[in-house]
C-alpha positions as CSV (number, residue, x, y, z in Angstrom):
1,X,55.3,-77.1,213.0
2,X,58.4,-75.1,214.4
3,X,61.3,-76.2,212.7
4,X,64.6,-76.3,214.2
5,X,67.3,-73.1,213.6
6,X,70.4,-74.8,213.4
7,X,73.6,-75.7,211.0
8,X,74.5,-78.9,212.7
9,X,72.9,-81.3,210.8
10,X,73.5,-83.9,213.4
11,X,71.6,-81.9,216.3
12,X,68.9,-80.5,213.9
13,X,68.2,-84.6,213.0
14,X,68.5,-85.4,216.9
15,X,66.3,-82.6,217.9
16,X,63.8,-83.8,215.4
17,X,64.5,-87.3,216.4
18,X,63.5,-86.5,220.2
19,X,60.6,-84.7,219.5
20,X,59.1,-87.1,217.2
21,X,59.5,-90.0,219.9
22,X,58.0,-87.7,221.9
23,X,55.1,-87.7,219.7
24,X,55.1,-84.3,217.9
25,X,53.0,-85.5,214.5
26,X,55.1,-82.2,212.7
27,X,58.4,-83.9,213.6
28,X,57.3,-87.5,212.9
29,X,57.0,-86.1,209.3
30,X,60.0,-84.3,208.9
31,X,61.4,-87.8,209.5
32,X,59.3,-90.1,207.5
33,X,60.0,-87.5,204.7
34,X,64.2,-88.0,205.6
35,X,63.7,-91.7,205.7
36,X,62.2,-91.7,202.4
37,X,64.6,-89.0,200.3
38,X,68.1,-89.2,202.4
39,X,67.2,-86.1,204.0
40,X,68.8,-85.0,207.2
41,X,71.6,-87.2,206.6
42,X,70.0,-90.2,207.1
43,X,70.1,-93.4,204.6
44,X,66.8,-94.4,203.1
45,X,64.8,-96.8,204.6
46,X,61.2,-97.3,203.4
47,X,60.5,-99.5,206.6
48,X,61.5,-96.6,209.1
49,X,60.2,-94.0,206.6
50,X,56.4,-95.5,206.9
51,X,56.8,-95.9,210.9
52,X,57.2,-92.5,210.6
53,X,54.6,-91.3,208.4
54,X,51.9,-93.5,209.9
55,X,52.7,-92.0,213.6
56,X,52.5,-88.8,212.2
57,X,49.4,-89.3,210.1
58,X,47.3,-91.3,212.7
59,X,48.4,-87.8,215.1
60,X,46.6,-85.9,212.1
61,X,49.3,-84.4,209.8
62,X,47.5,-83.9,207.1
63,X,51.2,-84.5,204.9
64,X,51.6,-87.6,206.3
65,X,48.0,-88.5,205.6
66,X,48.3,-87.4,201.8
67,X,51.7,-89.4,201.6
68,X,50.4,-92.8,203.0
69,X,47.3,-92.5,200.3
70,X,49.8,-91.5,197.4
71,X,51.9,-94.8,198.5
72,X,48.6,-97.1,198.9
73,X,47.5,-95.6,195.2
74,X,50.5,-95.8,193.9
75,X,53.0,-99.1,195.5
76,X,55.0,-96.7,196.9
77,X,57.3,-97.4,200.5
78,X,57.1,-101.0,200.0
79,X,53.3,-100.6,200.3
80,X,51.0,-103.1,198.1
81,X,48.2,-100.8,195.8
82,X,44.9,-100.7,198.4
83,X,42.6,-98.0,196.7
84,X,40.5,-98.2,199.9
85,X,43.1,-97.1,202.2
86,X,44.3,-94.9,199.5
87,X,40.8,-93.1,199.4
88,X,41.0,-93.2,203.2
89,X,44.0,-91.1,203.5
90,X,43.5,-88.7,200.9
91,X,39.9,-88.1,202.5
92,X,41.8,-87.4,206.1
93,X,44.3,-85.5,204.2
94,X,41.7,-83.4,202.6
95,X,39.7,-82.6,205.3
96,X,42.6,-81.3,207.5
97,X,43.5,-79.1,204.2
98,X,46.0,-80.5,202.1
99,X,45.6,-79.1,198.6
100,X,47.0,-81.7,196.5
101,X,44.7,-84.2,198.2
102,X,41.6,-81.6,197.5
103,X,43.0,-81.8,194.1
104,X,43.1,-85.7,194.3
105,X,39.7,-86.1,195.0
106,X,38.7,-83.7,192.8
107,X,39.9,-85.5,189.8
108,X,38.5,-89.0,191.4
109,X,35.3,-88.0,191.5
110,X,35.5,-86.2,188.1
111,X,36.7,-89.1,186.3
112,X,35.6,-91.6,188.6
113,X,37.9,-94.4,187.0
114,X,39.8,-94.9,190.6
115,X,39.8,-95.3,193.8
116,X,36.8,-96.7,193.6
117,X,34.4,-93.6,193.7
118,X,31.6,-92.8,191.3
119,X,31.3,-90.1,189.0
120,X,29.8,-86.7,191.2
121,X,30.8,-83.5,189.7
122,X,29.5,-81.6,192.4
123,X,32.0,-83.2,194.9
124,X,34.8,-83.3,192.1
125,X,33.9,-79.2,192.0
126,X,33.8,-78.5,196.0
127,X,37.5,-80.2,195.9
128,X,38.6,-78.7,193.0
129,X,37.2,-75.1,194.5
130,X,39.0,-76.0,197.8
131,X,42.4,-77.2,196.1
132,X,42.2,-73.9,193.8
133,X,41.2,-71.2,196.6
134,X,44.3,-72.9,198.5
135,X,47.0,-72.1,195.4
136,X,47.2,-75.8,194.1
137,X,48.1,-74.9,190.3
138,X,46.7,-78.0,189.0
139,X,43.0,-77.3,190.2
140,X,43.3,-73.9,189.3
141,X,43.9,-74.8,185.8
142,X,41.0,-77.4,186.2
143,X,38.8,-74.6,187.2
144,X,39.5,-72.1,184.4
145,X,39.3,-75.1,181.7
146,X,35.6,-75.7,183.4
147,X,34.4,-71.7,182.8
148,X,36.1,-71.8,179.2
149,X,34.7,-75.0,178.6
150,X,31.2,-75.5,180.7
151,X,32.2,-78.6,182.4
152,X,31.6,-79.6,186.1
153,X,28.1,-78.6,185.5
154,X,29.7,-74.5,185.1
155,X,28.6,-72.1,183.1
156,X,30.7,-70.7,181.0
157,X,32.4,-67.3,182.3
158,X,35.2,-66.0,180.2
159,X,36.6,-63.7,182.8
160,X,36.6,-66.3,185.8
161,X,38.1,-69.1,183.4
162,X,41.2,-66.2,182.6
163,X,41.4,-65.1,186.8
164,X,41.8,-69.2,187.0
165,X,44.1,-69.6,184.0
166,X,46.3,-66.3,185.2
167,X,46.6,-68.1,189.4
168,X,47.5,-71.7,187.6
169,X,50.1,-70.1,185.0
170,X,51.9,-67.8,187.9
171,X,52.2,-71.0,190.0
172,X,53.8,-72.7,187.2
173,X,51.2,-74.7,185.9
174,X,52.6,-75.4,181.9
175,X,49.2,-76.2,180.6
176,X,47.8,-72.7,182.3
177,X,50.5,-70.8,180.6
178,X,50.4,-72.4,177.0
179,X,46.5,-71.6,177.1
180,X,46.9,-67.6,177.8
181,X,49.9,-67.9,175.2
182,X,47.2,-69.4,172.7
183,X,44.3,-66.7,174.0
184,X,46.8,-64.2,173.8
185,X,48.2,-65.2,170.2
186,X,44.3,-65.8,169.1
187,X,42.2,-63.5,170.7
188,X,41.0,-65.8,173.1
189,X,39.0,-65.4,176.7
190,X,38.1,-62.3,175.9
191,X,42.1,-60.7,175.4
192,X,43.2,-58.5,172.8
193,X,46.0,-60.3,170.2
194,X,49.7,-59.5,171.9
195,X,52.3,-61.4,170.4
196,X,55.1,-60.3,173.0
197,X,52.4,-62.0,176.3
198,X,52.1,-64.7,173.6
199,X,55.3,-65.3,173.1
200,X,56.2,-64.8,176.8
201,X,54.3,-67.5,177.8
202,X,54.9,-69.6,175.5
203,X,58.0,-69.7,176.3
204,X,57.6,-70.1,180.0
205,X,55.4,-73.4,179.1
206,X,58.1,-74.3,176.5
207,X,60.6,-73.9,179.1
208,X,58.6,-75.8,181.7
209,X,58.6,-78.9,179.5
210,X,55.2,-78.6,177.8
211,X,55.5,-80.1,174.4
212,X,52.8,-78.1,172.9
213,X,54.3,-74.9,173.5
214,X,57.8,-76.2,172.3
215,X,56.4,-77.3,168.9
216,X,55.0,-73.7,168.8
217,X,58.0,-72.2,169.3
218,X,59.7,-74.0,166.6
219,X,57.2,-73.4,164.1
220,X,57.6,-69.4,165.2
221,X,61.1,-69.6,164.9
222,X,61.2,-71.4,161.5
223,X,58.7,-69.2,159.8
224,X,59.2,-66.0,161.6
225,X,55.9,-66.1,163.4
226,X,54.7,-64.4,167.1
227,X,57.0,-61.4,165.9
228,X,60.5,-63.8,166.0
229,X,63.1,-63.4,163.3
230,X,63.7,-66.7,161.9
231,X,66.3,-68.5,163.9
232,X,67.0,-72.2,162.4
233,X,69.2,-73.3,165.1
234,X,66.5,-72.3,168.0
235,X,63.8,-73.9,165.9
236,X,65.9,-76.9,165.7
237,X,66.1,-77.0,169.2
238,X,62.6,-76.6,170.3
239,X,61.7,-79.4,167.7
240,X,64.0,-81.3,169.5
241,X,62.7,-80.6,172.7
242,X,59.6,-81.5,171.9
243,X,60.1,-84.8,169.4
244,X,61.5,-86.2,172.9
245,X,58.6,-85.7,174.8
246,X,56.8,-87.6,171.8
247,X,55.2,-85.0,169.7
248,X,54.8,-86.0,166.6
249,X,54.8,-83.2,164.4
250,X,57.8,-82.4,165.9
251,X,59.1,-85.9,165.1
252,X,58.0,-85.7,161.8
253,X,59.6,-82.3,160.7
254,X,63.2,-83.4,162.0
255,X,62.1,-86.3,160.0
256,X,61.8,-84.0,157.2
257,X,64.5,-82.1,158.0
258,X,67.1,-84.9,158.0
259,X,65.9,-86.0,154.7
260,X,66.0,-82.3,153.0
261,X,68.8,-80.9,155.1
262,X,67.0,-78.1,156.3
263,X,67.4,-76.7,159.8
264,X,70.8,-76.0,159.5
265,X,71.3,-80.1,159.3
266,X,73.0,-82.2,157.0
267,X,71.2,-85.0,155.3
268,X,71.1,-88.0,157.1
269,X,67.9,-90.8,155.9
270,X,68.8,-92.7,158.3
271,X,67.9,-90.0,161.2
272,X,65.3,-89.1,159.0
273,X,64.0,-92.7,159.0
274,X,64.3,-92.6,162.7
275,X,62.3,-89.6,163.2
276,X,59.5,-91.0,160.9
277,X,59.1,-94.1,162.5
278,X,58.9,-92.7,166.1
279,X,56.1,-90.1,164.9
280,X,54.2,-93.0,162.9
281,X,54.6,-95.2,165.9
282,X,53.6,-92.6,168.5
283,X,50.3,-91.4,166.4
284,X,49.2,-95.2,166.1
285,X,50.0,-95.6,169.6
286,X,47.4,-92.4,170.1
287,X,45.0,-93.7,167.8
288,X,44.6,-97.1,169.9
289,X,44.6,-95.2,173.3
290,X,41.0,-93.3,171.7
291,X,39.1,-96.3,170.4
């Protein structure tokens, strides 16, 4: 769609306004997506925001398509969960070439645990392709994971799983990066060992939010590992990092380090207790979720 050039916020929203009555799909969306997230200066208002997006997506806007499946899947925009409509939308949304709803699909008919489809990993592969060859990190990673790993009914290819790996990680995808940081620590998919790559994208996944990669920065920083000089107060901090997102090594070392007052800490038992509990807690809590 053209947007509109302008730095009156008040025209820009009654230009939009005016051609969306006038039934441009492109500017029906621009306002469904204002309604929704105060955009434009407009308040929120789910009711206006899904007059909006279903104009738009019954006009074909393949955004307003993937919205209105997202909000049927998920109870979003005041809408009750209807996996039907859900898989209706997404199917519309995929077909006129939104990625993330390629991607959706994908992992539906991978998993086949919702929206009501059946396992076929031939499908889940065509979507995942599709998502991928469009720049949607998440099937991109899903794609290198099935030539490192032979799922999806793949071979494996070494070379095609890194070309996968290497799109996902430059888009951002933290699991993409954390796995070339490991293949580049290990000797993995086919690299030579280079700590500084390692290290780099470790620390872009770190950064990103990936707990995995957090924990391994803290170990490196503690014992001096991936070619770092020890640094207690950043391993501290990546511990940290990633005993809130609910590792549990990393809960269980703060643990530790509370009780011993290592890390630059003071001795605290009662953090320490803390710290215990939350990783004991949190590995039972996995244990459960895999029986």
């Amino acid at each position: 769609m053209h947007e509109f050039h302008t730095n009156d916020l008040a025209r820009a929203r009654d230009l939009y306004i005016e051609a969306a009555r006038g039934g441009h799909a492109g500017a029906q969306w621009v306002l469904g997506d204002a309604y929704e997230f105060n955009r434009l200066g407009l308040a929120i208002d789910l009711q206006l925001a899904l007059m909006w997006y279903q104009m738009a997506a019954e006009r074909g806007d393949s955004r307003a398509q993937r919205r209105l499946g997202k909000a049927y899947e998920l109870n979003r925009l005041g809408l009750a969960i209807d996996l039907q409509l859900a898989l209706m939308w997404y199917q519309n949304a995929a077909k006129g070439g939104d990625h993330y709803a390629q991607w959706r699909l994908g992992d539906a008919y991978e998993f086949g645990e919702d929206l009501g489809l059946k396992i076929d990993l031939q499908l889940a592969l065509d979507w995942y392709r599709n998502a991928a060859m469009g720049g949607h990190a998440i099937a991109q990673w899903r794609l290198g994971k099935a030539y490192e790993f032979r799922h999806l009914g793949l071979a494996i290819d070494l070379q095609l799983a890194l070309d996968w790996y290497r799109k996902a990680a430059m888009r951002g995808d933290e699991d993409a990066q954390r796995r070339l940081a490991e293949a580049y620590e290990f000797s993995h998919l086919g690299l030579a060992i280079d700590l500084q790559l390692a290290l780099m994208w470790y620390r872009k996944a770190a950064e990103g939010g990936d707990r995995d990669a957090q924990l391994r920065l803290a170990e490196a920083y503690e014992k001096g590992e991936l070619d770092l000089v020890t640094d207690d107060e950043e391993a501290l901090k990546w511990y940290q990092m990633a005993a809130e997102r609910d590792d549990v090594a990393a809960q269980w070392r703060l643990g530790e380090a509370y009780e011993g007052g290592e890390l630059g800490l003071v001795t605290n038992v009662k953090e320490a207790l803390k710290w215990y509990q939350k990783s004991n807690e949190n590995e039972a809590a996995m244990e459960g979720a895999e029986a």
